[in-house]
ZAVO-647364 format. One record per residue (C-alpha): residue in three letters; x, y negated, z negated. Coordinates in nm, 3 decimals. Example, Ala and Ser with C-alpha at 12.3 -4.5 7.8 and 13.67 -1.06 7.14 Angstrom:
R residu       x       y       z
R    ala   1.230   0.450  -0.780
R    ser   1.367   0.106  -0.714
END
This chain:
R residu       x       y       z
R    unk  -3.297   0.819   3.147
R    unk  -3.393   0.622   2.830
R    unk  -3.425   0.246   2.871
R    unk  -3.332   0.172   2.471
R    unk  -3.102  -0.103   2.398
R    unk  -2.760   0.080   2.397
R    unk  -2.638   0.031   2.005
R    unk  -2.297  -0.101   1.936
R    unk  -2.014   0.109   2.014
R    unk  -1.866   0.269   1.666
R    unk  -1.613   0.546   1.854
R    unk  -1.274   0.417   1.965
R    unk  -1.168   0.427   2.343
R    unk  -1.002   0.712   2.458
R    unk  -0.711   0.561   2.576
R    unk  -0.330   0.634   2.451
R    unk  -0.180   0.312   2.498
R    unk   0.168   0.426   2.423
R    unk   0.337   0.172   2.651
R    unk   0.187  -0.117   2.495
R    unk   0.307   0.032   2.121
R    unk   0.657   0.043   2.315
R    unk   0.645  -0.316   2.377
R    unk   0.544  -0.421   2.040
R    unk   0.773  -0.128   1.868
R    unk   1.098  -0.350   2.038
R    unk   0.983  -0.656   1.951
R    unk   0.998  -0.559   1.599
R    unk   1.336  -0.426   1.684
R    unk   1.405  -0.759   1.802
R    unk   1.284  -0.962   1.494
R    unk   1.480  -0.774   1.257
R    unk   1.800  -0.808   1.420
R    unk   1.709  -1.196   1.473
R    unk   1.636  -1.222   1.141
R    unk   1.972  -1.064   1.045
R    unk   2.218  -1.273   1.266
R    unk   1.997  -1.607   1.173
R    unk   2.081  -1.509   0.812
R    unk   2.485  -1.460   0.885
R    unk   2.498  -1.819   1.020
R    unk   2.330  -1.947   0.786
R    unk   2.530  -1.795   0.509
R    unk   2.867  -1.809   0.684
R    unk   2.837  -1.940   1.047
R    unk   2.878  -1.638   1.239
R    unk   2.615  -1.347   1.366
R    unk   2.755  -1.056   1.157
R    unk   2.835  -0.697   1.258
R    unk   2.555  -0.542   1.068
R    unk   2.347  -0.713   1.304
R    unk   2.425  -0.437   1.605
R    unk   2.483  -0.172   1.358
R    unk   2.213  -0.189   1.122
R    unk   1.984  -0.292   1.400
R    unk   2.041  -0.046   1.622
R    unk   2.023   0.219   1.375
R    unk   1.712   0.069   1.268
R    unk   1.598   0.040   1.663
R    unk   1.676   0.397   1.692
R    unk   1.467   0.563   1.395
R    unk   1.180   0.368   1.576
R    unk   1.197   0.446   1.902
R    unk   1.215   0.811   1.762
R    unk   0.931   0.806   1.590
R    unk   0.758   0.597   1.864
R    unk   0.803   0.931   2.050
R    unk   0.723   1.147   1.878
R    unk   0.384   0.998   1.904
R    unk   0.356   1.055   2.259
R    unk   0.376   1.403   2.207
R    unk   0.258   1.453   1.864
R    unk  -0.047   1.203   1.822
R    unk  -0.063   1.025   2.197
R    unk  -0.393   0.902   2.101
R    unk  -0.323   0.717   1.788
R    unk  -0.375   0.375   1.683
R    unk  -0.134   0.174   1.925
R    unk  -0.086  -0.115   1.629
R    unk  -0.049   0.091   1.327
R    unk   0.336   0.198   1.410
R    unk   0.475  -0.140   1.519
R    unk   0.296  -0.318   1.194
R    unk   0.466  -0.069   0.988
R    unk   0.786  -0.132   1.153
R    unk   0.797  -0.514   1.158
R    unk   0.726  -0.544   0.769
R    unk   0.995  -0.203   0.743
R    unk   1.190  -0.440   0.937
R    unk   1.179  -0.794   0.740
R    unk   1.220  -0.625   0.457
R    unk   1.516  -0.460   0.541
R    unk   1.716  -0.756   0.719
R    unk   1.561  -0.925   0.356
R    unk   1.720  -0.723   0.095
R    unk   2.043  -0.741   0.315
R    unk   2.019  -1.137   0.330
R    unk   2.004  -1.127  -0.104
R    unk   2.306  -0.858  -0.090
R    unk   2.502  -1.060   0.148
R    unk   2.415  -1.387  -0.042
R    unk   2.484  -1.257  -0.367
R    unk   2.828  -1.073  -0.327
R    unk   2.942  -1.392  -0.062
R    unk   3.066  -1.097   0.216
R    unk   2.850  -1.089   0.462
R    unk   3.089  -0.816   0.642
R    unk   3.017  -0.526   0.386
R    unk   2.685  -0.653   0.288
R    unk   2.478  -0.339   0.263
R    unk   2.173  -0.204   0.326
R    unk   2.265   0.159   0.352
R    unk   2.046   0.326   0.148
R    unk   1.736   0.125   0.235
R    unk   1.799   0.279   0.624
R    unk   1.854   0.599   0.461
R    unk   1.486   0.599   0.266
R    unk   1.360   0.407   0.605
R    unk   1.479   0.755   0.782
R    unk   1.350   0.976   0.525
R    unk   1.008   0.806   0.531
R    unk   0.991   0.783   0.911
R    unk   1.057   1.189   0.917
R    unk   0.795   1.282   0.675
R    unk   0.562   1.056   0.859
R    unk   0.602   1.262   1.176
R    unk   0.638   1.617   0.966
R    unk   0.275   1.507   0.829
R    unk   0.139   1.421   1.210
R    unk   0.298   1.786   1.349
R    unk   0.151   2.039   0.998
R    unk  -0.154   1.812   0.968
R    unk  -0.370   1.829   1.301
R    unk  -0.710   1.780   1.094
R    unk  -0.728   1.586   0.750
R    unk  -1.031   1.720   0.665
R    unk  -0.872   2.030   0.536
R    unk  -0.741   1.802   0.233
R    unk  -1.084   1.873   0.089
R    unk  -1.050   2.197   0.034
R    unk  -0.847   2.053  -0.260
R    unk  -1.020   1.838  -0.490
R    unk  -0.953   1.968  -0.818
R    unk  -0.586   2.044  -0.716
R    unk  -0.509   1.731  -0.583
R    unk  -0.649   1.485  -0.904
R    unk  -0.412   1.757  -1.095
R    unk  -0.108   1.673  -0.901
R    unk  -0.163   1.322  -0.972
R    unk  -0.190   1.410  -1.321
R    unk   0.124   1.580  -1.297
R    unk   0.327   1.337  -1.139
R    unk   0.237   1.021  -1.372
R    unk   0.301   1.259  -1.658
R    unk   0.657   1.325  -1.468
R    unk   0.810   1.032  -1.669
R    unk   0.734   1.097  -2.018
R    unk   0.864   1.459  -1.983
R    unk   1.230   1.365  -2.254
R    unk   1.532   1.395  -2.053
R    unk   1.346   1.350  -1.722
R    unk   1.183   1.036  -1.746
R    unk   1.396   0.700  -1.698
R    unk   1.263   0.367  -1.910
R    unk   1.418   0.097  -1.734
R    unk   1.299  -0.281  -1.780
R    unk   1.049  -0.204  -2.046
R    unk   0.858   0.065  -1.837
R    unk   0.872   0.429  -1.817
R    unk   0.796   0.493  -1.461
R    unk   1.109   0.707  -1.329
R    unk   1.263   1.008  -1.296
R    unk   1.599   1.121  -1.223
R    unk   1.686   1.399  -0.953
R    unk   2.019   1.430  -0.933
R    unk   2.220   1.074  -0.852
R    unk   1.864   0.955  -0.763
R    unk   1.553   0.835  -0.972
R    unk   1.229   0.866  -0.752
R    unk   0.851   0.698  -0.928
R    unk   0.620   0.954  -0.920
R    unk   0.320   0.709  -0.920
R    unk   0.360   0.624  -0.609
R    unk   0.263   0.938  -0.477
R    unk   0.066   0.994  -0.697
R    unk  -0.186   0.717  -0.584
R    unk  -0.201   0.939  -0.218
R    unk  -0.360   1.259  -0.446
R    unk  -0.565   1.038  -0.622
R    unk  -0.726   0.854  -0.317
R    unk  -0.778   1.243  -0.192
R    unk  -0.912   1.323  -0.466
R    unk  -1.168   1.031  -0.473
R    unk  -1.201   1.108  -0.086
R    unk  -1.314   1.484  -0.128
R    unk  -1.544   1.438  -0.456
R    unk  -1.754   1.115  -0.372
R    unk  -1.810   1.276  -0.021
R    unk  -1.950   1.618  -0.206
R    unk  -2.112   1.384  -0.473
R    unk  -2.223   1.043  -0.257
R    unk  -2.585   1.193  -0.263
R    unk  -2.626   1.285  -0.632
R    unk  -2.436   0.976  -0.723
R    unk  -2.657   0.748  -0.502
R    unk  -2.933   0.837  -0.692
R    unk  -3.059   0.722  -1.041
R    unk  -3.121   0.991  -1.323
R    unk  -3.151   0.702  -1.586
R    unk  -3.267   0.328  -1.613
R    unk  -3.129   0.023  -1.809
R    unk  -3.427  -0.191  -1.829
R    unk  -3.454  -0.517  -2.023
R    unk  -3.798  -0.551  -2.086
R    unk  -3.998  -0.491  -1.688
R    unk  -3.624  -0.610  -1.578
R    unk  -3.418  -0.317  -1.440
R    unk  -3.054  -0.406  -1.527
R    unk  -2.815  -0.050  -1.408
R    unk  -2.887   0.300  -1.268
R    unk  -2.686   0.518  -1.398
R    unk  -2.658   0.862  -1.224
R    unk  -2.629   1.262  -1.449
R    unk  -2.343   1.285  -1.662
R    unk  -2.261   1.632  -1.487
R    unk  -2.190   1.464  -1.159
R    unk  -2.007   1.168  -1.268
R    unk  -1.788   1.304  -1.565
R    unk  -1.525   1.503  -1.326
R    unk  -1.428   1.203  -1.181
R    unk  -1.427   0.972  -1.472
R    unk  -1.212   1.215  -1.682
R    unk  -0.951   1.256  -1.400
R    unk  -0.936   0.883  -1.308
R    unk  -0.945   0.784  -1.704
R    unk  -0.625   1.032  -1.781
R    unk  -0.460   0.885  -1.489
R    unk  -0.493   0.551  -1.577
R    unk  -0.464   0.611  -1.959
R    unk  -0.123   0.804  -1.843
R    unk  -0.043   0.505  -1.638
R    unk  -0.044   0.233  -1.948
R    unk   0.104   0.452  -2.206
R    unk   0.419   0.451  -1.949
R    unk   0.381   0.051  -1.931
R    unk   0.295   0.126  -1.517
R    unk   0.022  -0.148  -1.540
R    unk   0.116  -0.251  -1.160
R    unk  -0.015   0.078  -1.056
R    unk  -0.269   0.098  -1.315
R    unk  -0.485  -0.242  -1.170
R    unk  -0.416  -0.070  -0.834
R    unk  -0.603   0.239  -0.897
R    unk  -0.901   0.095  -1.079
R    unk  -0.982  -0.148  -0.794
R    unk  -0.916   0.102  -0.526
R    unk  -1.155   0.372  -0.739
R    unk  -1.454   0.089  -0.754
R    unk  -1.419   0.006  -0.364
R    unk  -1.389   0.353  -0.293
R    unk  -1.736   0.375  -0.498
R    unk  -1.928   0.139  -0.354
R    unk  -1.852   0.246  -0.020
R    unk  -1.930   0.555  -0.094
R    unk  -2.293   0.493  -0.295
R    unk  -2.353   0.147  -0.181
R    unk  -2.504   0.054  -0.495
R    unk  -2.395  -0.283  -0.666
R    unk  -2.445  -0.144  -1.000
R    unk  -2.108   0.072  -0.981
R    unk  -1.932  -0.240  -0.972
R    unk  -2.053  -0.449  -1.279
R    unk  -2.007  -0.118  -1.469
R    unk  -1.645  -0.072  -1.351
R    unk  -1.572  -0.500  -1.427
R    unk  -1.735  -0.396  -1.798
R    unk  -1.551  -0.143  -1.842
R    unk  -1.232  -0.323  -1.720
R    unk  -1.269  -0.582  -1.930
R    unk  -1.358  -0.356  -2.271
R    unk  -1.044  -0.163  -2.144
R    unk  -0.781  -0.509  -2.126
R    unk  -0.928  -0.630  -2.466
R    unk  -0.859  -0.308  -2.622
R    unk  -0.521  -0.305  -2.460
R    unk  -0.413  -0.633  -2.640
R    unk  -0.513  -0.449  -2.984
R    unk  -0.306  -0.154  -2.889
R    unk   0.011  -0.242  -2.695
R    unk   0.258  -0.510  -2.736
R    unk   0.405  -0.481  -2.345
R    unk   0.031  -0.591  -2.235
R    unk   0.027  -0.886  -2.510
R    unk   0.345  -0.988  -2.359
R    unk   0.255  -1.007  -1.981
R    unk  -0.070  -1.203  -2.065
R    unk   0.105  -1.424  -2.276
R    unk   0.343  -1.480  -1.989
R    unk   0.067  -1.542  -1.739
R    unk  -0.106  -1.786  -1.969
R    unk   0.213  -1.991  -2.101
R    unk   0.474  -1.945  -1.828
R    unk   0.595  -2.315  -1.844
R    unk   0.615  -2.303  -2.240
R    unk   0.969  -2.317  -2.339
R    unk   0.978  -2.068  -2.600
R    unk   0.824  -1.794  -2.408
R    unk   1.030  -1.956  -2.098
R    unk   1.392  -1.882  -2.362
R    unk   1.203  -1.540  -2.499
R    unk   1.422  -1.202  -2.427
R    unk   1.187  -1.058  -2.147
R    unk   1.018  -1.373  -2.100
R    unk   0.843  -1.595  -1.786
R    unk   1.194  -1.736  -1.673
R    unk   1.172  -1.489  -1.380
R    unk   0.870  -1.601  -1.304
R    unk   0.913  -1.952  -1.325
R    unk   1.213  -1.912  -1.099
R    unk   1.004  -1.722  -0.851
R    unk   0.747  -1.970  -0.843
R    unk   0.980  -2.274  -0.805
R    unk   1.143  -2.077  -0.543
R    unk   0.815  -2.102  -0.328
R    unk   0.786  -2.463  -0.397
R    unk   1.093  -2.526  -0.234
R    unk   1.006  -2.251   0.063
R    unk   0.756  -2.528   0.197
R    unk   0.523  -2.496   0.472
R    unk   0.838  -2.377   0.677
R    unk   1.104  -2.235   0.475
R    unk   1.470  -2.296   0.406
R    unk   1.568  -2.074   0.681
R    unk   1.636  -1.702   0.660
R    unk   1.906  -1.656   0.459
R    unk   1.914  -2.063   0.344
R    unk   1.785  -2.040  -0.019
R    unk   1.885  -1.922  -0.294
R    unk   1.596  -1.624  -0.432
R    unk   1.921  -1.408  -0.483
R    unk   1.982  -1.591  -0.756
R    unk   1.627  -1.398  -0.913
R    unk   1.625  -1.092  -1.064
R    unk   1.475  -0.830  -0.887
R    unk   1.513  -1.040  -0.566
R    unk   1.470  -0.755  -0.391
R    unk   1.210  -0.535  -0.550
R    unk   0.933  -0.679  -0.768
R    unk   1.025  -1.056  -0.617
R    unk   1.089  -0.980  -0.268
R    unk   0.754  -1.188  -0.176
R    unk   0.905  -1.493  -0.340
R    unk   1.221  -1.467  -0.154
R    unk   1.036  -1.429   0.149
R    unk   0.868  -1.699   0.056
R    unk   1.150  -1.939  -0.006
R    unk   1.329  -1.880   0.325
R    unk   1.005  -1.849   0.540
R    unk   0.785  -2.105   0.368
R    unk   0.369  -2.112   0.365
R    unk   0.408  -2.029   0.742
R    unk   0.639  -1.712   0.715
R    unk   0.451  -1.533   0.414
R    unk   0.140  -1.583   0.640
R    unk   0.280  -1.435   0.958
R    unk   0.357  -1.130   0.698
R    unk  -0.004  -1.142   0.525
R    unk  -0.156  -1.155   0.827
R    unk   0.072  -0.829   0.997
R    unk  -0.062  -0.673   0.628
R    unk  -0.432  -0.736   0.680
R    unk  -0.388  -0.639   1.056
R    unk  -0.303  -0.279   0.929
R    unk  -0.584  -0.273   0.649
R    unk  -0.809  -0.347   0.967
R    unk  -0.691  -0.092   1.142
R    unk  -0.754   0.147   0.843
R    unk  -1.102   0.034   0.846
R    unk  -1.173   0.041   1.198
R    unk  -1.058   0.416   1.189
R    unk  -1.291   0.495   0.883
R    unk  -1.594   0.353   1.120
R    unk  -1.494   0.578   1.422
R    unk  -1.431   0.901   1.206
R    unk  -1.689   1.168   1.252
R    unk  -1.644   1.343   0.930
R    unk  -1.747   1.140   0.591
R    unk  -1.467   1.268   0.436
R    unk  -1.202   1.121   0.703
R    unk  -1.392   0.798   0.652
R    unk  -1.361   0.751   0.273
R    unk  -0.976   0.881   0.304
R    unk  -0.930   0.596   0.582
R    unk  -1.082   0.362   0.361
R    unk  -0.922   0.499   0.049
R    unk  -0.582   0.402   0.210
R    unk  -0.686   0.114   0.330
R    unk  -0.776  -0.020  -0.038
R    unk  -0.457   0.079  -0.131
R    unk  -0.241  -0.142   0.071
R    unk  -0.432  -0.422   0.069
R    unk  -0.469  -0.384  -0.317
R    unk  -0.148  -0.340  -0.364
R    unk  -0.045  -0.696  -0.190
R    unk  -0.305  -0.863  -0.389
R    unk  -0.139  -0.731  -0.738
R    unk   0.236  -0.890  -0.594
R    unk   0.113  -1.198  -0.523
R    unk  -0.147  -1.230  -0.765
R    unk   0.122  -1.217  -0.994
R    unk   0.354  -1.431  -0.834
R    unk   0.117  -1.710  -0.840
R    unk  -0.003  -1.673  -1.149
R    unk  -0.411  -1.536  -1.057
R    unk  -0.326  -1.226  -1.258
R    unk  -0.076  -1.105  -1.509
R    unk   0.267  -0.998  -1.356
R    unk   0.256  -0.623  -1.328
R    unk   0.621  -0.557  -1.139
R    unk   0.418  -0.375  -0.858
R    unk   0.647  -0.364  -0.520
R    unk   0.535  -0.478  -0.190
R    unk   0.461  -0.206   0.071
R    unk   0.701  -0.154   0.329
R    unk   0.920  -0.477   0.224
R    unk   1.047  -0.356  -0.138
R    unk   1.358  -0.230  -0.194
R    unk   1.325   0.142  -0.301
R    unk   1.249   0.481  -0.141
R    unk   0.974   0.604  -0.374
R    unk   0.762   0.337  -0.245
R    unk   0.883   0.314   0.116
R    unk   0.844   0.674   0.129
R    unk   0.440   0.683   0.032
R    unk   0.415   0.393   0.269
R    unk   0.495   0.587   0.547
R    unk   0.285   0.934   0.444
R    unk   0.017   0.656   0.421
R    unk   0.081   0.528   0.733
R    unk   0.118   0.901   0.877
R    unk  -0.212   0.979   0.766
R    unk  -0.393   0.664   0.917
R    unk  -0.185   0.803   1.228
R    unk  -0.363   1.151   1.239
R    unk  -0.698   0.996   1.183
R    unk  -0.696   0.739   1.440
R    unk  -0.589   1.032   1.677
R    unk  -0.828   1.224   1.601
R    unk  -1.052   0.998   1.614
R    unk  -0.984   0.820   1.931
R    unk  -0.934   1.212   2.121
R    unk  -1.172   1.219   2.390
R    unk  -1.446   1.515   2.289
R    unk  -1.386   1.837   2.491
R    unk  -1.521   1.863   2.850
R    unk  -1.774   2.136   2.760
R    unk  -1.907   1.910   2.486
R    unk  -1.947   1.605   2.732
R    unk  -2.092   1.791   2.985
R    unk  -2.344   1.927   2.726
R    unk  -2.369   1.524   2.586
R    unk  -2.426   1.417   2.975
R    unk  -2.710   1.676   3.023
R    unk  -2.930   1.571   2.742
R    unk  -2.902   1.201   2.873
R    unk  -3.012   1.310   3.196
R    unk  -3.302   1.520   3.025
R    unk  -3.486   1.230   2.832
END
């Protein structure tokens, strides 16, 4: 046998660990019906009935889809599902909280439609687990996938179809509903990056041209042939994405298509060409559109009265950020401020309202529940065997931890306010919804991945150890 040091270990034990999910899954269950009856005394000083029902609705749809991962994906990651479910479950005793607060009823405070998307999103994550037993298939679609993206950002500028609402065009309606296409179409583009930089990484990786200043090499820049595809795709995305005022989803993309990048080629250079181009790209936007003049003027003069009084001004903004003041190191208590009194409380702001009933010490709990699941996502990209299940992991990883660093970077002022919503804790099913097929996916993966190898194949692997 060989006498090498053994390397570090980069596959995930083979263990299920469903019962320790179940413990954390009602914990979470737990939490959000605390939350709830600590908000009804604080608003009215009594534990109110949506407590049990909302609760144990909200306990059931767990513990459903908690079992279905015995059966359907018994090896999957055993923190993904309850990290899902405790921010699902803030944010939903959260948005009830502002209703309650705002209406002063606390009895027929509701939530009803935030379950309903919560249900919705909970079935197509287990739909995805049961049609999808290998994600690799997915790239068999490249092409097809960066046109559905296409497609679906287009969605809103299609007349009668597409919804503006608060300066953007970013909805459509179906029926009673209106659903934002964008935010599924950010899963087709990460596939799409997934599949092409894994058939690519090699070409890519490799320089075809120079940028020297004098003996000093500056860039290598790779053959137009192999990098046009994906910079037409991504640039008609993201041009599609501004011209409907989506800048939220706009940053997201570009930072989660230059991380994707780098992982993928590992070359530095990638990333000071992306920040150029970014930065060409925002100066040019100022020239071209007023709604981008507007949210940078916001960002740089927020406390400036006249832009403070302006019609689509920083006074939400202001009032978010003074709302955190007040939130402390420990919070008013859940359901003890007053972020109702913001608009979009629930949606664009739900961060600051967390923020001003939990304080410094709540929003880091969250942030740190948040990073936890970007970790996981991570951790499954370095046990996949196939590259392209590793860039897809990562891919989706990016995403949600991008997509938390546009909210608050906006809320505290490090970047212009975008209205991006927070995943999981946002009000809306569009969003919840891709959460979940995102989390469905990481799912799958960490199955996979964590699946012990067939016996024939360890047998085989146990051989050639015993060989050498």
């Amino acid at each position: 046998m060989s006498s090498t040091t053994p390397e570090a270990p980069t596959t995930l034990p083979p263990v299920k660990r469903r019962n320790a999910e179940l413990v954390l899954v009602l914990i979470t269950i737990v939490i959000m019906m605390s939350a709830m009856a600590t908000a009804g005394l604080n608003l009215n000083n009594q534990i109110p009935g949506a407590t049990w029902g909302y609760g144990l609705i909200f306990g059931a749809l767990a513990l459903t889809t908690h079992l279905a991962l015995r059966f359907i994906a018994p090896y999957a990651d055993p923190l993904i599902l309850p990290c899902a479910l405790f921010l699902n479950g803030i944010g939903v005793a959260m948005i009830w909280r502002l209703d309650a607060a705002d209406s002063g009823d606390i009895e027929h405070a509701g939530i009803g439609m935030q379950l309903v998307w919560t249900a919705v999103g909970m079935i197509l994550c287990i739909a995805l687990l049961f049609f999808l037993k290998e994600p690799r298939v997915l790239q068999r679609y490249t092409y097809i996938s960066a046109l559905a993206a296409i497609i679906l950002i287009a969605l809103p500028m299609i007349p009668f179809l597409g919804i503006s609402e608060y300066g953007a065009r970013r909805w459509i309606g179906v029926g009673p509903f209106t659903v934002q296409p964008s935010e599924f179409a950010k899963i087709a583009l990460v596939v799409f990056l997934s599949s092409y930089l894994v058939t690519k990484r090699q070409v890519l990786s490799l320089a075809a041209k120079s940028i020297k200043v004098g003996r000093f090499k500056i860039l290598d820049l790779p053959r137009a042939r192999d990098f046009m595809p994906m910079v037409v795709g991504w640039v008609l995305a993201i041009g599609l994405l501004v011209i409907t005022k989506d800048l939220g989803t706009s940053l997201l993309l570009f930072g989660t298509f230059l991380a994707m990048l780098y992982v993928a080629t590992q070359r530095s250079s990638w990333v000071i060409i992306g920040l150029t181009v970014f930065i060409g790209a925002a100066a040019l936007a100022m020239q071209i559109f007023w709604h981008f003049r507007q949210r940078v003027d916001i960002w740089f003069h927020a406390f400036d009265q006249d832009v403070y009084d302006r019609l689509g001004g920083s006074m939400q903004l202001v009032q978010g950020i003074v709302g955190m003041a007040y939130g402390g190191l420990f919070g008013t208590g859940f359901g003890g401020g007053q972020a109702h009194r913001i608009f979009a409380a629930d949606s664009d702001f739900i961060f600051a309202s967390l923020a001003e009933d939990l304080g410094l010490t709540g929003v880091m709990t969250i942030l740190i529940v948040v990073f936890l699941l970007v970790q996981r996502g991570m951790r499954i990209a370095l046990a996949s065997r196939e590259l392209f299940t590793k860039m897809l992991a990562s891919g989706i990883a990016f995403v949600m931890c991008f997509q938390v660093f546009v909210v608050l970077g906006g809320l505290t002022r490090l970047i212009p306010l975008t209205g991006m919503t927070t995943p999981f804790l946002a009000a809306g099913g569009s969003a919840l919804m891709a959460s979940w097929l995102m989390i469905g996916l990481l799912l799958r993966m960490s199955d996979n991945a964590r699946r012990p190898a067939p016996q024939a194949i360890q047998d085989e692997g146990a051989t050639q150890v015993i060989r050498r």
